[in-house]
Predicted model as a PDB file, atoms N, CA, C, CB and O in Angstrom, pLDDT in the B-factor column:
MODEL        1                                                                  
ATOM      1  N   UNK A   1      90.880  66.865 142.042  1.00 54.00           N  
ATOM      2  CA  UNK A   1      91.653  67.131 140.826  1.00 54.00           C  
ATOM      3  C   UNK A   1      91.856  65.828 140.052  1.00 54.00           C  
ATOM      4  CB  UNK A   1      93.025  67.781 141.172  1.00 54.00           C  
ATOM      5  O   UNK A   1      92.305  64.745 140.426  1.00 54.00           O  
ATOM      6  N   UNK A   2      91.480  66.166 139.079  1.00 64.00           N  
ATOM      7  CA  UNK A   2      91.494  65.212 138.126  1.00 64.00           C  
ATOM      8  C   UNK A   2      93.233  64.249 137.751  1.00 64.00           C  
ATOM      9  CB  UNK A   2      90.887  66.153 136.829  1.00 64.00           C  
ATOM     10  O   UNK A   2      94.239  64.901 137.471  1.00 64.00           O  
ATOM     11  N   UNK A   3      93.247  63.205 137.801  1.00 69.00           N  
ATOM     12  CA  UNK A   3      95.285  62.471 137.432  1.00 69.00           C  
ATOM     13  C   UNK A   3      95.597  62.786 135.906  1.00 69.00           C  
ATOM     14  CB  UNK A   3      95.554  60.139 137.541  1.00 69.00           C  
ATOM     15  O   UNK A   3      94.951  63.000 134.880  1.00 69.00           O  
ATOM     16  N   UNK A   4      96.549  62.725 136.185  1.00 72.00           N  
ATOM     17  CA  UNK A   4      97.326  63.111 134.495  1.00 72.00           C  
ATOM     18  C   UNK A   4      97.050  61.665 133.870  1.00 72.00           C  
ATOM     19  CB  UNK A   4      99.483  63.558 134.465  1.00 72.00           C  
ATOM     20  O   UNK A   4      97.202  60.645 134.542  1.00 72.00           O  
ATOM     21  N   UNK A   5      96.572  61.649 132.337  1.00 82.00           N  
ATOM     22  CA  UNK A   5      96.751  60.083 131.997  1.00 82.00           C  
ATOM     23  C   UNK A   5      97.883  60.239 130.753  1.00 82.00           C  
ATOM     24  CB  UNK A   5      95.076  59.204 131.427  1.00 82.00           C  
ATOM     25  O   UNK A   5      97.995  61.069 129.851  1.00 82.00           O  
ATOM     26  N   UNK A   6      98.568  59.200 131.084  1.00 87.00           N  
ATOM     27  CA  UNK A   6      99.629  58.753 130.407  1.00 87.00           C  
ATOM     28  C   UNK A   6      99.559  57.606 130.707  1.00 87.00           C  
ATOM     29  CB  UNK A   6     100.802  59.278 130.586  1.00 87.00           C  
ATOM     30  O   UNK A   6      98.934  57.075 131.626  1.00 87.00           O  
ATOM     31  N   UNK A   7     100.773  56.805 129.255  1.00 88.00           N  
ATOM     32  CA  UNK A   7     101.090  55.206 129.034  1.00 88.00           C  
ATOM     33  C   UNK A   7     102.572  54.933 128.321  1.00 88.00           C  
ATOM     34  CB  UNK A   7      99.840  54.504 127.963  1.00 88.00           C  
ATOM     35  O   UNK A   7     103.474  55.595 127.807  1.00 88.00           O  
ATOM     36  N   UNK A   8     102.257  53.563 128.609  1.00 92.00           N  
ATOM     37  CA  UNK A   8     103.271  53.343 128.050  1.00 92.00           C  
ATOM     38  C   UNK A   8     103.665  53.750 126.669  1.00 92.00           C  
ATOM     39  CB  UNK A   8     103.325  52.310 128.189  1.00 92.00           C  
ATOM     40  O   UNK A   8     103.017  53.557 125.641  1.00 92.00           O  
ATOM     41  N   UNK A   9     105.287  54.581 126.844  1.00 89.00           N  
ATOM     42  CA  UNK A   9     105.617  54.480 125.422  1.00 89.00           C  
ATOM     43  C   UNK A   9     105.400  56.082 125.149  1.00 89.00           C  
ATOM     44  CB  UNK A   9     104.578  53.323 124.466  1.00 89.00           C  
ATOM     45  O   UNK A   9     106.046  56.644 124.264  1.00 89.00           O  
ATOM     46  N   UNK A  10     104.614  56.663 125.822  1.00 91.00           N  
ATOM     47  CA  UNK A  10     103.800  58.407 125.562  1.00 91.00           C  
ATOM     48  C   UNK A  10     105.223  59.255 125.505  1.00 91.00           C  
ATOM     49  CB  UNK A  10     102.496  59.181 127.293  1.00 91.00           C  
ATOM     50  O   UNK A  10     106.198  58.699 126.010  1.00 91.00           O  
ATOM     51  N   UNK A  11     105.319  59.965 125.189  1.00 93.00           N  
ATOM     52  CA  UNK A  11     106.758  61.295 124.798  1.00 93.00           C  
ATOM     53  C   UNK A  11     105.880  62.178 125.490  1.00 93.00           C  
ATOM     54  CB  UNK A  11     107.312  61.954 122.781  1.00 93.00           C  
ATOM     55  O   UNK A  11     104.742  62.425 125.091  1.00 93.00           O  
ATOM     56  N   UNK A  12     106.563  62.820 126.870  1.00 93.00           N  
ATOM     57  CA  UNK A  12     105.851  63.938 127.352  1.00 93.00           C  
ATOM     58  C   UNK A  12     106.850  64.666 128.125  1.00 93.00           C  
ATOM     59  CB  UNK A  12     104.608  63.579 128.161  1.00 93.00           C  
ATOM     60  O   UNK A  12     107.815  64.205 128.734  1.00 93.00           O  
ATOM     61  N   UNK A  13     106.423  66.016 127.990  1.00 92.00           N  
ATOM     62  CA  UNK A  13     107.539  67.184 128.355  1.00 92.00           C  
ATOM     63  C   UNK A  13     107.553  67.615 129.910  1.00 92.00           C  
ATOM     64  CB  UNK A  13     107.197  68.623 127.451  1.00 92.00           C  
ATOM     65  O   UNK A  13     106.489  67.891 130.464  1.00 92.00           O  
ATOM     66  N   UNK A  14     108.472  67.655 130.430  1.00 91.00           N  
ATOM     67  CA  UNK A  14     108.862  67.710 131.718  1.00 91.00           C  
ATOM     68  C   UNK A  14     108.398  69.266 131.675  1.00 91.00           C  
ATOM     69  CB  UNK A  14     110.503  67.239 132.105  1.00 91.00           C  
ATOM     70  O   UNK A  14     107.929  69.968 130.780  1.00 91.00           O  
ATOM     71  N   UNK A  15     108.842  69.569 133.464  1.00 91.00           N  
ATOM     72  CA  UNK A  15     108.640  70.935 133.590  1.00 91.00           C  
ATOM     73  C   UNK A  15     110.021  71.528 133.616  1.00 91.00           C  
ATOM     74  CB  UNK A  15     107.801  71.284 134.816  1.00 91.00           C  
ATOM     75  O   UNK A  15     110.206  72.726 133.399  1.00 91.00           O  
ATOM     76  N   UNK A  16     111.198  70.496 133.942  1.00 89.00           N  
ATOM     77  CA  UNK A  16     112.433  71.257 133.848  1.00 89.00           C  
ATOM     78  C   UNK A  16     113.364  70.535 132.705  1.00 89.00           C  
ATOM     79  CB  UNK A  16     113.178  71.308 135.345  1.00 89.00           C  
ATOM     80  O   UNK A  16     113.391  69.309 132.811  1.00 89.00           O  
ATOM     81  N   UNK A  17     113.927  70.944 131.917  1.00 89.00           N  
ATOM     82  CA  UNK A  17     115.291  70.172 130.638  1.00 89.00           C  
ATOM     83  C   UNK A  17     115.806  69.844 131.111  1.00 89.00           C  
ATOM     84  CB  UNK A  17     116.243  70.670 129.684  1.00 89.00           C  
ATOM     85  O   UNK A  17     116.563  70.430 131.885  1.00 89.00           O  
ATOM     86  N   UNK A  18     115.700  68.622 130.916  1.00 88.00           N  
ATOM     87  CA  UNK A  18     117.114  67.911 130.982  1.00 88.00           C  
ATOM     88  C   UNK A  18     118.746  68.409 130.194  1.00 88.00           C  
ATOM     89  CB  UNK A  18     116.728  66.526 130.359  1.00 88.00           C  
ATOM     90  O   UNK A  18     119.025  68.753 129.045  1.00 88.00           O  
ATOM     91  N   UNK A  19     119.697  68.212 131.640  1.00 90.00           N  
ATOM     92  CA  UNK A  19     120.639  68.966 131.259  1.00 90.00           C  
ATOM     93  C   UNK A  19     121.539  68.574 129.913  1.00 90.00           C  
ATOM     94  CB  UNK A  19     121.367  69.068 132.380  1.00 90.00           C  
ATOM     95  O   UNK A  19     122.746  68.788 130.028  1.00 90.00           O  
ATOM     96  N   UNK A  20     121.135  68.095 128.817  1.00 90.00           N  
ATOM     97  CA  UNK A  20     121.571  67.802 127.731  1.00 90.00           C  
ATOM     98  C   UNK A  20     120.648  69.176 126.779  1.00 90.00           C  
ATOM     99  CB  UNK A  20     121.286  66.067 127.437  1.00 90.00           C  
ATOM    100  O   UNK A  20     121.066  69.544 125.681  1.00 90.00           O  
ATOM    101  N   UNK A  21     119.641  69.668 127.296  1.00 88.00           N  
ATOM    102  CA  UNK A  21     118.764  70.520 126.576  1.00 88.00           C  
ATOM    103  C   UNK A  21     117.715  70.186 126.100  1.00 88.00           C  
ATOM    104  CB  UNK A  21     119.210  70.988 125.732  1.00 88.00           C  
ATOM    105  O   UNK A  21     116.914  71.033 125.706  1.00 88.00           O  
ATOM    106  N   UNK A  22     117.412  68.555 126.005  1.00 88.00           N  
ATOM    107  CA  UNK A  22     115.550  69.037 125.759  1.00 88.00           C  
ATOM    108  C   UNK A  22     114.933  68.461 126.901  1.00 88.00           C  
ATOM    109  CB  UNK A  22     114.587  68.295 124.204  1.00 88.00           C  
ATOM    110  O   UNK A  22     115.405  68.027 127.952  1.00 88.00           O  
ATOM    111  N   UNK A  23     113.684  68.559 126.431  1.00 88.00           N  
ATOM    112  CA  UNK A  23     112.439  68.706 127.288  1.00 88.00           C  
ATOM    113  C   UNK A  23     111.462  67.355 127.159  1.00 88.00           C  
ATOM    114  CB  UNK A  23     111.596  70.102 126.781  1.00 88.00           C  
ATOM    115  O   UNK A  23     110.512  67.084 127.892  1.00 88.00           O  
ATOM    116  N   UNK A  24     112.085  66.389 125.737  1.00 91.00           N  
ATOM    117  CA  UNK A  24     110.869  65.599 125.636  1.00 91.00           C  
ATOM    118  C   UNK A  24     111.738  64.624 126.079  1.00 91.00           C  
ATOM    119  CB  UNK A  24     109.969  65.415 124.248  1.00 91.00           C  
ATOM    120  O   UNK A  24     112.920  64.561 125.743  1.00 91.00           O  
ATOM    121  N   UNK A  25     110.749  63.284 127.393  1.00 93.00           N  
ATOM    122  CA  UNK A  25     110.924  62.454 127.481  1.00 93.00           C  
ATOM    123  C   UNK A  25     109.899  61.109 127.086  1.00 93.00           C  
ATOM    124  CB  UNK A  25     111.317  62.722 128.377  1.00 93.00           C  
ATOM    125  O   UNK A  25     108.704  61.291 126.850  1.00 93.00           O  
ATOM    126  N   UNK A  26     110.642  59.505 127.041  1.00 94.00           N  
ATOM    127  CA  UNK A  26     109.564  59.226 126.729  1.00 94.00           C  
ATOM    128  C   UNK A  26     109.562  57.868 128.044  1.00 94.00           C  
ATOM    129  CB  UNK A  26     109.413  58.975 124.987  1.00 94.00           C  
ATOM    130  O   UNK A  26     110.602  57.445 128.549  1.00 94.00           O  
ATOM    131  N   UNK A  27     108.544  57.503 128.305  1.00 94.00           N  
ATOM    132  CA  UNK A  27     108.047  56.430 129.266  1.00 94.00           C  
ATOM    133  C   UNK A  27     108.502  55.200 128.688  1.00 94.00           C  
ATOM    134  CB  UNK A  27     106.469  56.398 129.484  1.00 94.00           C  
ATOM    135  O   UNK A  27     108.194  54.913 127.531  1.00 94.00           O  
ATOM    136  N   UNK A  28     109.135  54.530 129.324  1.00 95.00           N  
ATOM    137  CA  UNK A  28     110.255  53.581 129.417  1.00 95.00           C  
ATOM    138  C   UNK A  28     109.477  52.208 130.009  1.00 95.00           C  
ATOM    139  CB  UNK A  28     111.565  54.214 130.477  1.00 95.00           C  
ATOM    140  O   UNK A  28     109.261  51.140 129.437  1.00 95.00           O  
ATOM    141  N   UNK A  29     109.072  52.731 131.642  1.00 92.00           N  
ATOM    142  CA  UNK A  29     108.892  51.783 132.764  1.00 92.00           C  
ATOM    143  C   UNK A  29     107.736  51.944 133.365  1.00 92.00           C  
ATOM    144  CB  UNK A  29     109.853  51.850 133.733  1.00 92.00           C  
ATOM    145  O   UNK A  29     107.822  53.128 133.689  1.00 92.00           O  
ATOM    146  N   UNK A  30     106.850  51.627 133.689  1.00 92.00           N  
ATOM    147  CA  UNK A  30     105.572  52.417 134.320  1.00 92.00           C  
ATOM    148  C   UNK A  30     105.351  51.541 136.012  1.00 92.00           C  
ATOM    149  CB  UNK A  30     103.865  52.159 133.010  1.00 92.00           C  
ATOM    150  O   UNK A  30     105.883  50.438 135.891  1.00 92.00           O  
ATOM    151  N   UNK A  31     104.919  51.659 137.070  1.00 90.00           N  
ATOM    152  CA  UNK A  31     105.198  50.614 137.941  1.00 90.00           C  
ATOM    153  C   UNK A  31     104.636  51.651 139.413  1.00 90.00           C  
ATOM    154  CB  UNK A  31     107.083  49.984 137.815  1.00 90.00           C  
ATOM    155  O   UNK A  31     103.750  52.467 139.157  1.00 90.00           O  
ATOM    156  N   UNK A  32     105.073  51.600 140.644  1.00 92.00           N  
ATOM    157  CA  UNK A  32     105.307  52.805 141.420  1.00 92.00           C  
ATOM    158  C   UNK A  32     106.386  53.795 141.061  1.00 92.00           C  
ATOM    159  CB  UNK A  32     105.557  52.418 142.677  1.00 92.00           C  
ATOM    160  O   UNK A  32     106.173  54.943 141.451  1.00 92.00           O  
ATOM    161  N   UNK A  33     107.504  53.578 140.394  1.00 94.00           N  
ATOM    162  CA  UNK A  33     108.056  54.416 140.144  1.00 94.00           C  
ATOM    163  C   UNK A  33     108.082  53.821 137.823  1.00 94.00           C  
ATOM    164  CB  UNK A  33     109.577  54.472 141.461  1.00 94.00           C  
ATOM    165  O   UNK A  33     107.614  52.937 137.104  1.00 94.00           O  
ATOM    166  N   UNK A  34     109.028  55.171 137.685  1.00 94.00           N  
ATOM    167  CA  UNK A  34     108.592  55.422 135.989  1.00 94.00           C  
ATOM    168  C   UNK A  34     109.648  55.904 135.880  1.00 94.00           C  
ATOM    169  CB  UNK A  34     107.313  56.375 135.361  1.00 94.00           C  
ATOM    170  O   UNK A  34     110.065  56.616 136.794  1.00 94.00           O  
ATOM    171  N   UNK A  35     110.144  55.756 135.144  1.00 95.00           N  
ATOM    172  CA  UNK A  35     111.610  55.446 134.340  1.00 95.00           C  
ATOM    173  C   UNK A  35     111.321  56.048 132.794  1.00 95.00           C  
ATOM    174  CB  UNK A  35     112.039  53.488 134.258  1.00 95.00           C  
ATOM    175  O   UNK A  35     110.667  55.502 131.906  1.00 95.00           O  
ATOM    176  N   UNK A  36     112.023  57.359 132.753  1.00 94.00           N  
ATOM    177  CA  UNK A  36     111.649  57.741 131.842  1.00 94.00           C  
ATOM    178  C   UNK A  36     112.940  58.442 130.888  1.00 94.00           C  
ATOM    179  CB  UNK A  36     110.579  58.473 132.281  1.00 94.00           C  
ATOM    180  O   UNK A  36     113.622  59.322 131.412  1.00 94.00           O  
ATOM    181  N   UNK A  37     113.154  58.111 129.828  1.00 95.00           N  
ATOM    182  CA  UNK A  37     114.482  58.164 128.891  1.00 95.00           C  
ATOM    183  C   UNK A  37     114.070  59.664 127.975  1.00 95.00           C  
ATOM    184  CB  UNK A  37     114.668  56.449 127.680  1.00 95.00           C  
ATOM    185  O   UNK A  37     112.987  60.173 127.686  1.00 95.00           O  
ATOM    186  N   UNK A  38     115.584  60.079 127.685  1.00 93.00           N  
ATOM    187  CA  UNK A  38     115.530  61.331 127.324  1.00 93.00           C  
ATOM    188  C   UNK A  38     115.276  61.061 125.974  1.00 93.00           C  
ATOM    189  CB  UNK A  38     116.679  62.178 127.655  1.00 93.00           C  
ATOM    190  O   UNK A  38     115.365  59.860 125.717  1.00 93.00           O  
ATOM    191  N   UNK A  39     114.957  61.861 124.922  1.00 91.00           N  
ATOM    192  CA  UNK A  39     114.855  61.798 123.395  1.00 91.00           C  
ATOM    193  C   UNK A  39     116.158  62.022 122.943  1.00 91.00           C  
ATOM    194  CB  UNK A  39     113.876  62.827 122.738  1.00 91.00           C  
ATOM    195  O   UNK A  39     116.812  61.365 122.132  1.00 91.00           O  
ATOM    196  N   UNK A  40     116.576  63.444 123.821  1.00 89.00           N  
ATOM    197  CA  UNK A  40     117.825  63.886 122.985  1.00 89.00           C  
ATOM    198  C   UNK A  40     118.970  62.932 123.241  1.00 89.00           C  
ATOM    199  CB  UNK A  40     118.313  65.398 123.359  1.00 89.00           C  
ATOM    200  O   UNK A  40     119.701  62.617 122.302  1.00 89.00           O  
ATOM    201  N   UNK A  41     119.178  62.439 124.498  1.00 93.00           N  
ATOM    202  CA  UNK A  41     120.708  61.849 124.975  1.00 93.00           C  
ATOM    203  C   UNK A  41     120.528  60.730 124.969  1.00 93.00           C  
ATOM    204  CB  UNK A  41     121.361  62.163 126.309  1.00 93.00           C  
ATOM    205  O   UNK A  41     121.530  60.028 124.830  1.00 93.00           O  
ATOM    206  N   UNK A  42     119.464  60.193 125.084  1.00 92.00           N  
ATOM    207  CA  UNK A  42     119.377  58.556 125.384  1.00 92.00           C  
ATOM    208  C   UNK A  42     119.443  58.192 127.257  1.00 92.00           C  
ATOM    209  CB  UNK A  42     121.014  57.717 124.461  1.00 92.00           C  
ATOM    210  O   UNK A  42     119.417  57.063 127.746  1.00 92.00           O  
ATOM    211  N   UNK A  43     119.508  59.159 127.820  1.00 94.00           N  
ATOM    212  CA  UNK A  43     120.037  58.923 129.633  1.00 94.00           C  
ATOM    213  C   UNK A  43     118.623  58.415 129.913  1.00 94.00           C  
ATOM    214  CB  UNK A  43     120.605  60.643 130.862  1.00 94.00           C  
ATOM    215  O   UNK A  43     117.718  58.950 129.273  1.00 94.00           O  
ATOM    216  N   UNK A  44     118.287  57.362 130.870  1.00 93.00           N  
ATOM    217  CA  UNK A  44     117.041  57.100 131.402  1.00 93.00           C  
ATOM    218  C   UNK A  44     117.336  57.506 132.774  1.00 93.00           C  
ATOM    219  CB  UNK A  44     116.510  55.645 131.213  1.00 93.00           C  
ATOM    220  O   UNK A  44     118.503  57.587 133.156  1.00 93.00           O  
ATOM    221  N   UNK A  45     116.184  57.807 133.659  1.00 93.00           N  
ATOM    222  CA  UNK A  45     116.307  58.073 135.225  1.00 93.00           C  
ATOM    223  C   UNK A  45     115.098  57.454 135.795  1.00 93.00           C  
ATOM    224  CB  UNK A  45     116.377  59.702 135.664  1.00 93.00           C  
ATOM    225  O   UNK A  45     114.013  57.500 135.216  1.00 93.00           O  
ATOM    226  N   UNK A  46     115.310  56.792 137.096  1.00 95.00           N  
ATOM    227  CA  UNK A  46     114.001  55.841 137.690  1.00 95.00           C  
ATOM    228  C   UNK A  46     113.462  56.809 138.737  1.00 95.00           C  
ATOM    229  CB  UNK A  46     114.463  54.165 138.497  1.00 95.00           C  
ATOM    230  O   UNK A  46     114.093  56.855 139.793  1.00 95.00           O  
ATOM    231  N   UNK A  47     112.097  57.801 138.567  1.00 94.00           N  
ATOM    232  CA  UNK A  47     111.556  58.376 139.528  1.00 94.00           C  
ATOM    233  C   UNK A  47     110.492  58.118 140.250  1.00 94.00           C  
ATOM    234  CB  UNK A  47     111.437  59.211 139.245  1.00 94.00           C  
ATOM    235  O   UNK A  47     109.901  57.266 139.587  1.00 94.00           O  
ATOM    236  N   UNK A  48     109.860  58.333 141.235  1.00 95.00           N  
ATOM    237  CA  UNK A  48     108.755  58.132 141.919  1.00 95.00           C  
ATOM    238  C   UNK A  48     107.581  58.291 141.418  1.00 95.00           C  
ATOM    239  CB  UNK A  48     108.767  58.721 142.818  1.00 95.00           C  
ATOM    240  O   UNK A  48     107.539  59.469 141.064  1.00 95.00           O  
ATOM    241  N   UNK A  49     106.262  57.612 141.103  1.00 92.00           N  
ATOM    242  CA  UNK A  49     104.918  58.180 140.359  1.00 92.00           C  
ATOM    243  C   UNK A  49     104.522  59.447 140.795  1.00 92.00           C  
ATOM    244  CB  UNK A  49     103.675  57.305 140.564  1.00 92.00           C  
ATOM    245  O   UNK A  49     103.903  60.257 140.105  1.00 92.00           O  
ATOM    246  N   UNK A  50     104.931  59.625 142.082  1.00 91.00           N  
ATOM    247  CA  UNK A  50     103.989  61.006 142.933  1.00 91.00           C  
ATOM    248  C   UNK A  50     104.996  62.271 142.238  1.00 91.00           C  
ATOM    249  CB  UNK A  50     104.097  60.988 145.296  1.00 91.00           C  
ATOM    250  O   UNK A  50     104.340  63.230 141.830  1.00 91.00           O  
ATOM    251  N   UNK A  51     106.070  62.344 142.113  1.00 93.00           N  
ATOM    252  CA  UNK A  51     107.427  63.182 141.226  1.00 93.00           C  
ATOM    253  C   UNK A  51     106.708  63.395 139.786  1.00 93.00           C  
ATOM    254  CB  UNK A  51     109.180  62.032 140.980  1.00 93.00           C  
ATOM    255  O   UNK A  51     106.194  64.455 139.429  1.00 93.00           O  
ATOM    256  N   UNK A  52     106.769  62.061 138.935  1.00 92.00           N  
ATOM    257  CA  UNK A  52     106.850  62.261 138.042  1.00 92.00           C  
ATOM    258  C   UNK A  52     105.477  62.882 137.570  1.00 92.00           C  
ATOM    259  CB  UNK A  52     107.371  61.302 137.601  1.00 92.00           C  
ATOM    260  O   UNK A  52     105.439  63.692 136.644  1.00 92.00           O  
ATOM    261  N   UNK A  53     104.484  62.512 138.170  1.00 90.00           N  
ATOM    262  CA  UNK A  53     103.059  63.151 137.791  1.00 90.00           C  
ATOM    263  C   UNK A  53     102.996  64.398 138.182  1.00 90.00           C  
ATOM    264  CB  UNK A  53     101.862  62.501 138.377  1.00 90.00           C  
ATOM    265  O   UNK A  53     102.415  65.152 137.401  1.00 90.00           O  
ATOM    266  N   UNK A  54     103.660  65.126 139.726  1.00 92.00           N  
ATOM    267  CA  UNK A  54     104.490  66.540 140.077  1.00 92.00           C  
ATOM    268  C   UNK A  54     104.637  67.290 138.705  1.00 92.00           C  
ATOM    269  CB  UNK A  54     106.165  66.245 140.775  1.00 92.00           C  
ATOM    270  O   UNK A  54     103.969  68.242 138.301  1.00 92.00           O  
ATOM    271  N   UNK A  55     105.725  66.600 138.054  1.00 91.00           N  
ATOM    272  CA  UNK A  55     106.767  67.441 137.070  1.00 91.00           C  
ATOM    273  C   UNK A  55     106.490  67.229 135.620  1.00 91.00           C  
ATOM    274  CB  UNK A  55     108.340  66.994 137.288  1.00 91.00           C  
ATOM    275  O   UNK A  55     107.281  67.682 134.792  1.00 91.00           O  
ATOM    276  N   UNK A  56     105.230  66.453 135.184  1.00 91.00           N  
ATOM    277  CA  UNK A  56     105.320  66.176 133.674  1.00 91.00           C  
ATOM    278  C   UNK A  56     103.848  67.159 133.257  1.00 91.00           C  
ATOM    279  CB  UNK A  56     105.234  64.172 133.228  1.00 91.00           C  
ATOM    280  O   UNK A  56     102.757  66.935 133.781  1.00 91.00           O  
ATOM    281  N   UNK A  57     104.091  68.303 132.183  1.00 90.00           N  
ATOM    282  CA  UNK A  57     103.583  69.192 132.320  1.00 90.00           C  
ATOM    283  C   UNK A  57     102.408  68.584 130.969  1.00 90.00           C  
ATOM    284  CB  UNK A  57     104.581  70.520 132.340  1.00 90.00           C  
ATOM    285  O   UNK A  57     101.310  69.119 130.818  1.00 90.00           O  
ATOM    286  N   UNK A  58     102.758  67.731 130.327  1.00 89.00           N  
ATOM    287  CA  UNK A  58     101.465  67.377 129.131  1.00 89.00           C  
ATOM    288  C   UNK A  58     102.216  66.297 128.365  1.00 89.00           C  
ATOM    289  CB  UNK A  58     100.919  68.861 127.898  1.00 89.00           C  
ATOM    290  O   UNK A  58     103.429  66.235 128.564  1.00 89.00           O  
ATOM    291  N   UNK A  59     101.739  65.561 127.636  1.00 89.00           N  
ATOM    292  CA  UNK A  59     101.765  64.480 126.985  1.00 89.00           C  
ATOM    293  C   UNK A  59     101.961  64.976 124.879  1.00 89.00           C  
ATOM    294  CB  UNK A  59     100.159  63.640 127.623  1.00 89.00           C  
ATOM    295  O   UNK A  59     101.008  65.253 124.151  1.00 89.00           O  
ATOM    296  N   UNK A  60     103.034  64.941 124.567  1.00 89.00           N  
ATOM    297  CA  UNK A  60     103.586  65.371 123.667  1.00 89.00           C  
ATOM    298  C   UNK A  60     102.945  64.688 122.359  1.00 89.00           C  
ATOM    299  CB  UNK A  60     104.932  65.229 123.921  1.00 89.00           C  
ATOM    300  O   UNK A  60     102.232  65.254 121.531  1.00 89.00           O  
ATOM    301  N   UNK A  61     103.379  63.275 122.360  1.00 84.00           N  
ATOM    302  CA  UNK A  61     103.025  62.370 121.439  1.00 84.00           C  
ATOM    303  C   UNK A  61     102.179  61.091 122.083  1.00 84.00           C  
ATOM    304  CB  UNK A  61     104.307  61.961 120.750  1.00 84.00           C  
ATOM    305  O   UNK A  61     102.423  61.269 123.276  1.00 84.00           O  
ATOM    306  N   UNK A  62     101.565  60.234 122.040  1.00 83.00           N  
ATOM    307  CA  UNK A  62     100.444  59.199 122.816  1.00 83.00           C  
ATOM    308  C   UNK A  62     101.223  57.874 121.871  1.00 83.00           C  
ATOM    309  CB  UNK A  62      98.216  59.594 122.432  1.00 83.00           C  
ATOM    310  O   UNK A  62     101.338  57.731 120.653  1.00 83.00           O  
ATOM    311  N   UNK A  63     101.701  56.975 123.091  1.00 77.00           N  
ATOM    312  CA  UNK A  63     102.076  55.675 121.859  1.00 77.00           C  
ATOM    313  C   UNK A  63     100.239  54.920 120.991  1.00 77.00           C  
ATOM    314  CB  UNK A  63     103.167  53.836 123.185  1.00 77.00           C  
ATOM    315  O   UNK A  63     100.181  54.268 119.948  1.00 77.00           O  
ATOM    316  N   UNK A  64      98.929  55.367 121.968  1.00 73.00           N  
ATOM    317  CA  UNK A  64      97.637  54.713 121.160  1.00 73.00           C  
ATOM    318  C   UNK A  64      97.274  55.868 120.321  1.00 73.00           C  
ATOM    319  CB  UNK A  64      96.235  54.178 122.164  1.00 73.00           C  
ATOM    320  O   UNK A  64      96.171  55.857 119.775  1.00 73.00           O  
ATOM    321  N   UNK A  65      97.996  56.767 120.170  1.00 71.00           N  
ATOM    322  CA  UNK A  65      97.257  57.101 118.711  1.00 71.00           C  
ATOM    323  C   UNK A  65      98.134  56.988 117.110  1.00 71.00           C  
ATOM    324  CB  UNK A  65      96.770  58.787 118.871  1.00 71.00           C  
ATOM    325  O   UNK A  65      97.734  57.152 115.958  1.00 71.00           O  
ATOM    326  N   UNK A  66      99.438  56.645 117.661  1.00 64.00           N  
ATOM    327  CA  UNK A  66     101.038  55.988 116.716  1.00 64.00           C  
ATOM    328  C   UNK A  66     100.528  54.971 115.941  1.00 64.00           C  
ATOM    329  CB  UNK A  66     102.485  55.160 117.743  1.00 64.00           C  
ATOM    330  O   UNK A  66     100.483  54.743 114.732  1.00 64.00           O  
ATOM    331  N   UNK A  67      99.996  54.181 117.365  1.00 61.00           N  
ATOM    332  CA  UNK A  67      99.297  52.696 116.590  1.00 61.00           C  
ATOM    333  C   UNK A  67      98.015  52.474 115.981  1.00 61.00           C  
ATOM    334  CB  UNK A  67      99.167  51.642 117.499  1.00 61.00           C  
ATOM    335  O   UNK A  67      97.550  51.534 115.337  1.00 61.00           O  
ATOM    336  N   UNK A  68      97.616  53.464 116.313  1.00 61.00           N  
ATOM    337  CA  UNK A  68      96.002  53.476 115.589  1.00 61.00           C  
ATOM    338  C   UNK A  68      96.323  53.896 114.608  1.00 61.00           C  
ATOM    339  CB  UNK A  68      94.741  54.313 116.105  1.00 61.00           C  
ATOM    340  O   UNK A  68      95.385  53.524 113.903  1.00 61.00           O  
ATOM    341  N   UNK A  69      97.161  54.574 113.793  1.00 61.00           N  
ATOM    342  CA  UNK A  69      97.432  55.369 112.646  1.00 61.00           C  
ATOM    343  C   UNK A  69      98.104  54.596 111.695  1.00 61.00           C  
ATOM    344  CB  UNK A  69      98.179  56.539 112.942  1.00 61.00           C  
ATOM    345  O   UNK A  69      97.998  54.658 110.470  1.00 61.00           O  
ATOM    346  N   UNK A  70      98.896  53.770 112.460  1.00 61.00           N  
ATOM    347  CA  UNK A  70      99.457  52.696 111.512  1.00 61.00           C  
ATOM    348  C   UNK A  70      98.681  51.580 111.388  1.00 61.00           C  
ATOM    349  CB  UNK A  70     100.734  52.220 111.889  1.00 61.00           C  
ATOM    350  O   UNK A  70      98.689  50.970 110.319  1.00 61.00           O  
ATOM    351  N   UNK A  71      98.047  51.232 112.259  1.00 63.00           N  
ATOM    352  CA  UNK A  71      96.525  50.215 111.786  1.00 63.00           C  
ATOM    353  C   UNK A  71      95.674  50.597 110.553  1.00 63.00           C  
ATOM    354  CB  UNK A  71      95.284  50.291 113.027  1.00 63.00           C  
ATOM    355  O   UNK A  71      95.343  49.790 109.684  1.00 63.00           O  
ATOM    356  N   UNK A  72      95.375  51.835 110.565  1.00 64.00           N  
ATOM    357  CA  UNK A  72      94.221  52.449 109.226  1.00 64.00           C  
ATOM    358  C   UNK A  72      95.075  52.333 108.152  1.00 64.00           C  
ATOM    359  CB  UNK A  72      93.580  54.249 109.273  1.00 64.00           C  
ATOM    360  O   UNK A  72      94.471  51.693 107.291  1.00 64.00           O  
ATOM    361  N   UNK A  73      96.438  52.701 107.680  1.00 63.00           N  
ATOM    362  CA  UNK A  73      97.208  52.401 106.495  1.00 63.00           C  
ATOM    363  C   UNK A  73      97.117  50.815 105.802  1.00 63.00           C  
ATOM    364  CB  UNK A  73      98.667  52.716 106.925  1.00 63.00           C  
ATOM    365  O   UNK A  73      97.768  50.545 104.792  1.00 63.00           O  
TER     366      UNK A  73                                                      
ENDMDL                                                                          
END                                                                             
């Protein structure tokens, strides 16, 4: 099975909400474990890579395609 790719900076939606109510988080910390901050509340939480790749169901927004977009302007 193919690994999930994500990076730094990526906004990607969990499989469960965070109990403030949303769903998008964004990558904070990347390391063995990933630290990943809520959009809506601002709360960050430090989880395990093997968890967080478990529970992150797709990649919402990509921080390399943010910056590629503001490069062409």
């Amino acid at each position: 099975m193919e690994r999930k790719q994500f990076q730094l900076g990526d906004i990607v939606q969990m499989k469960k909400n965070h109990p403030c109510g949303s769903n998008e988080m964004e990558i904070i910390r990347m390391g063995m474990d990933i630290r990943i901050k809520c959009v809506g509340c601002k709360h960050s939480v430090l989880i395990p890579r093997t968890k967080f790749e478990k529970n992150m169901k797709k990649v919402l927004r990509s921080a390399a395609s943010e910056t590629e977009a503001t490069d062409n302007e």
